[in-house]
C-alpha positions in Angstrom: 88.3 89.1 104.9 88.5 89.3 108.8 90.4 92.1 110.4 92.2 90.3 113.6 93.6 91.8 116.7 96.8 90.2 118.3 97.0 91.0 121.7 100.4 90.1 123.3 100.3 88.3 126.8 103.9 87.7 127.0 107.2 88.8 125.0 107.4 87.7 121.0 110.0 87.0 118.6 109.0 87.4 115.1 111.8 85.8 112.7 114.8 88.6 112.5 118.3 87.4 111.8 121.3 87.4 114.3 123.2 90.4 113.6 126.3 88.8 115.7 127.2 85.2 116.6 125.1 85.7 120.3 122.2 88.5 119.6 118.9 88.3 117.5 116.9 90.6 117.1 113.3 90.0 116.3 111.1 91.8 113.4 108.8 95.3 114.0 105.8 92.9 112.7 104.8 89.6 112.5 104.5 88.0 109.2 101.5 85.8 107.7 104.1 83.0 107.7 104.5 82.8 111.3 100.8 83.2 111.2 100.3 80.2 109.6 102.7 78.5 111.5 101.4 79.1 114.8 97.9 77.6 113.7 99.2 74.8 112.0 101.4 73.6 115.1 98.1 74.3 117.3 96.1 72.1 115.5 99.0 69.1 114.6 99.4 69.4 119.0 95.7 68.7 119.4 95.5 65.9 116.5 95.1 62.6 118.1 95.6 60.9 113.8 99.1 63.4 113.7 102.2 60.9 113.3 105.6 63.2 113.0 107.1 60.9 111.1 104.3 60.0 108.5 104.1 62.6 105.5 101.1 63.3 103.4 100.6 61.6 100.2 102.8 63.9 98.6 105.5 63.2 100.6 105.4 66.5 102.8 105.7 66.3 106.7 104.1 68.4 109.4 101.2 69.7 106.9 97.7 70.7 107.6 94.8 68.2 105.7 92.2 65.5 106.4 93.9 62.8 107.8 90.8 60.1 108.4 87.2 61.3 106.8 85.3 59.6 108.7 87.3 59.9 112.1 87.8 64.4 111.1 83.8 64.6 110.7 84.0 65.1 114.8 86.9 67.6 114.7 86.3 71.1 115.5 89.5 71.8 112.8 88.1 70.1 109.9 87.1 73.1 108.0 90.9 74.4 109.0 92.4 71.1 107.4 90.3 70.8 104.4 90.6 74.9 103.1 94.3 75.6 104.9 96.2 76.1 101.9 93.5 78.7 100.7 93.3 80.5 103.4 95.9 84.1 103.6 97.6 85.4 106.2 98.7 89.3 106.2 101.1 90.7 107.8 100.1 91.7 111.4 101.5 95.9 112.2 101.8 97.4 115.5 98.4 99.1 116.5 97.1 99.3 112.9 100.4 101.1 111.5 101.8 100.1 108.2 105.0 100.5 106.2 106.6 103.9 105.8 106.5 103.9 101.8 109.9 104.5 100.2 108.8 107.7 98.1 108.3 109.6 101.4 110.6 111.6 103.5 110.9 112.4 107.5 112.4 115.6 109.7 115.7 115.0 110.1 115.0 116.1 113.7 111.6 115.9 114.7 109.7 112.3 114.1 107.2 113.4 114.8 106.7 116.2 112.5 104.5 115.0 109.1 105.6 112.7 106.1 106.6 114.4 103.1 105.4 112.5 100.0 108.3 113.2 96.9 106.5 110.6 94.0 104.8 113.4 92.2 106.7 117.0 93.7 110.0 117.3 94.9 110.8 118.9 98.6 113.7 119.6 100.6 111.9 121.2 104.1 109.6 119.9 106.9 106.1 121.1 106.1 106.1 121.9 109.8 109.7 123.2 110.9 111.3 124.1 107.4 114.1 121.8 108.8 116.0 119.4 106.6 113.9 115.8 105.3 115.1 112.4 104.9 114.7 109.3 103.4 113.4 106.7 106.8 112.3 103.1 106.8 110.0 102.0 109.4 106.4 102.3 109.9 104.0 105.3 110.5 100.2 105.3 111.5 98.5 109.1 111.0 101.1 110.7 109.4 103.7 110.1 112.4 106.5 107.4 112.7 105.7 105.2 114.8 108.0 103.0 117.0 107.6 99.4 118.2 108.6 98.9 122.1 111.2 96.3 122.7 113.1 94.8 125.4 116.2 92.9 126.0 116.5 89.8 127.3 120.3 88.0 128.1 120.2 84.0 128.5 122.4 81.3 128.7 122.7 77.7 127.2 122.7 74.7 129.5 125.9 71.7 129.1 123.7 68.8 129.0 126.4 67.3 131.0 127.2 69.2 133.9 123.7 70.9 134.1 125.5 74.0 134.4 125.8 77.3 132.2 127.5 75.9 128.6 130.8 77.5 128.5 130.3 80.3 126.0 126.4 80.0 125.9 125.4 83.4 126.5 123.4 84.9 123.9 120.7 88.1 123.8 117.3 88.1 122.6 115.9 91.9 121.7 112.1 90.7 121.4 108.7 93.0 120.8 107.8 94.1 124.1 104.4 92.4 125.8 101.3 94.4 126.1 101.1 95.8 123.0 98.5 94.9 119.8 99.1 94.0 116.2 96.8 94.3 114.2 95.7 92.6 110.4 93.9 90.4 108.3 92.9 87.2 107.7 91.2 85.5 104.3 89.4 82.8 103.7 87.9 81.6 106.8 85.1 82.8 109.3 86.4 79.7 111.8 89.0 82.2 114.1 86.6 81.5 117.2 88.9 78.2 117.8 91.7 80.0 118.5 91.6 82.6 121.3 95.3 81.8 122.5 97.8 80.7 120.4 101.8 81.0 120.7 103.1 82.6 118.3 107.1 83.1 117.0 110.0 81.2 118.7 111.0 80.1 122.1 107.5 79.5 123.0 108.2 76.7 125.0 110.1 79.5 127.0 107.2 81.6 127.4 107.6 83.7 124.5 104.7 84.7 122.2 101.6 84.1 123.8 99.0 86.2 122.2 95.1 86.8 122.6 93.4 86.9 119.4 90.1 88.9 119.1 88.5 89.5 116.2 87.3 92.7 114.9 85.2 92.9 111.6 85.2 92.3 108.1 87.5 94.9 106.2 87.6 94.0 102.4 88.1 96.8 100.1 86.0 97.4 97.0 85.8 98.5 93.6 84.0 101.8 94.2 86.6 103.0 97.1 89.3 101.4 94.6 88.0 103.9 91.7 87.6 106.8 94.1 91.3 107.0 94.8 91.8 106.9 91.1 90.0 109.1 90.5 90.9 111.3 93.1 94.7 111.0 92.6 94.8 112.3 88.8 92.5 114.7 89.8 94.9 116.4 92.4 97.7 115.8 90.3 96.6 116.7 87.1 98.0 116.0 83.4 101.6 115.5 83.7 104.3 114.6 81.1 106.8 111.9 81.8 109.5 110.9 78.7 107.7 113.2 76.1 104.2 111.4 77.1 100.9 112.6 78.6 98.9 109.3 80.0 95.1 109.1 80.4 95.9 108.0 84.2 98.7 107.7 87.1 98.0 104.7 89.3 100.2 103.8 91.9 101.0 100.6 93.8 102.0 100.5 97.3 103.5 97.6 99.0 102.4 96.5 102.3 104.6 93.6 102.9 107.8 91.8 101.5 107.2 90.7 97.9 108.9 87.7 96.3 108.6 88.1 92.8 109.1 85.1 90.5 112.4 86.5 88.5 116.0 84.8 88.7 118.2 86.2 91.7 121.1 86.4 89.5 120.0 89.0 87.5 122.8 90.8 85.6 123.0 94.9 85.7 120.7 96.8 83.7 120.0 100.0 82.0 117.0 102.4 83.6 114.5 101.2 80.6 115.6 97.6 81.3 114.5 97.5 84.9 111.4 99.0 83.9 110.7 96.4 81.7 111.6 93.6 84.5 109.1 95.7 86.7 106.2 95.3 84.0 106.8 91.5 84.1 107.1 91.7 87.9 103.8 93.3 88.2 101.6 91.4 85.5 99.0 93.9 85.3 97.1 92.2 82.4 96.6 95.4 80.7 98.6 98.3 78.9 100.7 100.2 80.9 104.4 101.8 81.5 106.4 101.9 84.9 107.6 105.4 85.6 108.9 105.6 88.7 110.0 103.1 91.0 111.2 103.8 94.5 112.0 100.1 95.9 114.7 98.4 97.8 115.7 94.6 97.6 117.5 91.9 99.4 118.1 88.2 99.0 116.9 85.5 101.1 116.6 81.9 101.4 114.5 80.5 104.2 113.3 77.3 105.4 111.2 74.1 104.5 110.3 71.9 107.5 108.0 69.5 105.4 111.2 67.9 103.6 112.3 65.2 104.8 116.2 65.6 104.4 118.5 66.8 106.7 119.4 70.1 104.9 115.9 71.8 104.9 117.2 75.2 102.8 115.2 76.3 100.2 116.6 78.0 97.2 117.4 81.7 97.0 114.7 84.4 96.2 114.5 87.9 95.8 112.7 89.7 98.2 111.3 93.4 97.6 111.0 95.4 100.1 107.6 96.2 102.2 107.5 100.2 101.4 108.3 100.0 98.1 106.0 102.0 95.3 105.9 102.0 91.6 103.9 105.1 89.7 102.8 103.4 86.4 100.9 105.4 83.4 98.3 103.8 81.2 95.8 105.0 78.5 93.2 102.3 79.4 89.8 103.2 80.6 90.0 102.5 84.4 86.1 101.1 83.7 88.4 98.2 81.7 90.4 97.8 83.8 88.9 98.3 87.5 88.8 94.0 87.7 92.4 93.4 87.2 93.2 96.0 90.2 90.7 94.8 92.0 91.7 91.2 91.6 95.6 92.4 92.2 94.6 94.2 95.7 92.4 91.1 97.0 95.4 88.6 95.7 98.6 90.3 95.9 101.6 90.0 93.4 104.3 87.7 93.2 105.2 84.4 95.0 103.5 83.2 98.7 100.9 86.0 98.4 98.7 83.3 100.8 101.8 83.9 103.8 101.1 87.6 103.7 103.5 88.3 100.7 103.0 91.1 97.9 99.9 92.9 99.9 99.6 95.6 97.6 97.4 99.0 97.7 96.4 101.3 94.8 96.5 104.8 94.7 97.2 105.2 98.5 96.1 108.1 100.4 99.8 108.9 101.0 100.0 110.1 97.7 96.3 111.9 97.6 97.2 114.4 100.5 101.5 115.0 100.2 102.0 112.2 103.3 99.9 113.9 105.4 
């Protein structure tokens, strides 16, 4: 695992939806998707064997693979084509921050006053004001919120006809502000050294998104450090009873990024013990364990597949849970047992597209060690 720094040269759009028939706004981040997709359109624009309308022998268009063996030998992307659908892309924060975790609260008036962490001990006050706290979304580095710069820009469309501004053409673009750093990880490959410019997001041909990459170091997390915080959260909060049972250990899971988990959209309303069962089958722990708390959010999405070659590219609807999200579970395994299948869930991730940055998930996060301090 490669940490990578993003350093933007010029303006970025990162997905977002338009909120109104004329104004998009980008997202705070940039996803492993868009990631992905601003390498593999680097390397099709430098491939001499790339035909757009020729798929692959699976009938998908515009994808990454060895073309020609003998001609990609000479390539300097043929270890990108032959490992691209193995390698993960996480989502990229602004200077290192990461998700404001749904079971934490802010100052109602002063952002940047501390988090307040309500999983294990409810509060009402600001450790720091004794003003009012409230639920936020967002994203936070060091305890404080932390906002991403943006700027507005207004455009207009062109009538291909009379070269002149399209008669009700003008739309706004609210994209991330240049200048600034995002910063994340990338799996699978020590090969970043080919790219140290890409263009990243949309409207790049209209000098959006062009980003310096530099790489930092290797940052993988281990099993000792993932014990530790085990360890270190049942120690600070102690033997605790939830429905009439006292549980060996409290681990929780933290969500760094949008998870897709592999459940029906339609899913029908449900009692309290019924969502917690749909969370164990969400989660697929592999070992013995109940959901206690869940503090999560949820929409629906369906997004787009550009290697099909029909005209309606759509894909199907999914549910997407929330980055932030955070689910206390109990279990009366030994952690010794059971220290490989959280190992193996932090280095993969849960759920659907974990390889585009999906279902990045932390145990026992120091949030929940220290209050949200």
């Amino acid at each position: 695992m490669v940490k990578v720094k993003l350093n933007l040269i010029s303006p970025l759009i990162a997905g977002g939806r338009n909120l109104i028939g004329n104004f998009l706004s980008t997202k705070d981040y940039i996803p492993g998707d868009v990631i992905r997709a601003a390498i593999a359109r680097e390397i099709l624009r430098n491939c001499p064997l790339y035909d757009v309308d020729k798929p692959d022998k699976d009938g998908r268009y515009n994808w990454i693979y060895i073309r020609d063996d003998e001609k990609c030998k000479r390539c300097r992307y043929k270890d990108w084509c032959s490992n691209f659908s193995n390698i993960r892309f996480y989502n990229f924060y602004y200077n290192g921050a990461r998700p404001f975790p749904l079971s934490a609260m802010k100052c109602k008036y002063h952002n940047d006053h501390g988090l307040v962490d309500v999983l294990f001990d409810k509060k009402d006050k600001c450790p720091d004001c004794g003003e009012r706290i409230e639920f936020a979304t967002g994203f936070y580095k060091d305890g404080k919120m932390v906002d991403v710069p943006k700027r507005l820009f207004t455009r207009t469309a062109i009538d291909p006809y009379t070269k002149t501004a399209k008669d009700g053409g003008l739309y706004s673009i609210l994209a991330i502000e240049e200048g600034l750093t995002f910063e994340g990880y990338v799996d699978g490959t020590n090969e970043l050294e080919e790219f140290k410019m890409l263009r990243i997001g949309a409207d790049t041909s209209s000098g959006f998104g062009k980003c310096e990459i530099e790489i930092c170091s290797e940052g993988a997390r281990n099993e000792v450090d993932l014990i530790e915080r085990i360890e270190k959260l049942n120690k600070i909060v102690g033997k605790r009873q939830y429905g009439g049972k006292t549980y060996k250990s409290l681990i929780t899971l933290d969500f760094y990024s949008d998870m897709i988990p592999d459940i029906d959209y339609n899913i029908p309303l449900k009692t309290t013990d019924d969502y917690k069962e749909l969370w164990k089958k969400i989660l697929n722990l592999g070992f013995d364990y109940d959901v206690i708390k869940v503090y999560s959010e949820s929409n629906l999405y369906r997004g787009y597949d550009t290697s099909k070659p029909v005209e309606d590219m759509r894909e199907s609807p999914s549910v997407y849970i929330e980055k932030g999200s955070v689910v206390l579970i109990g279990t009366d395994e030994n952690i010794d047992d059971i220290k490989d299948k959280l190992y193996s869930v932090e280095k993969s991730g849960i759920g659907q597209n974990t390889a585009n940055g999906y279902g990045n998930v932390k145990i026992c996060d120091e949030i929940h060690l220290n209050g949200g301090n």
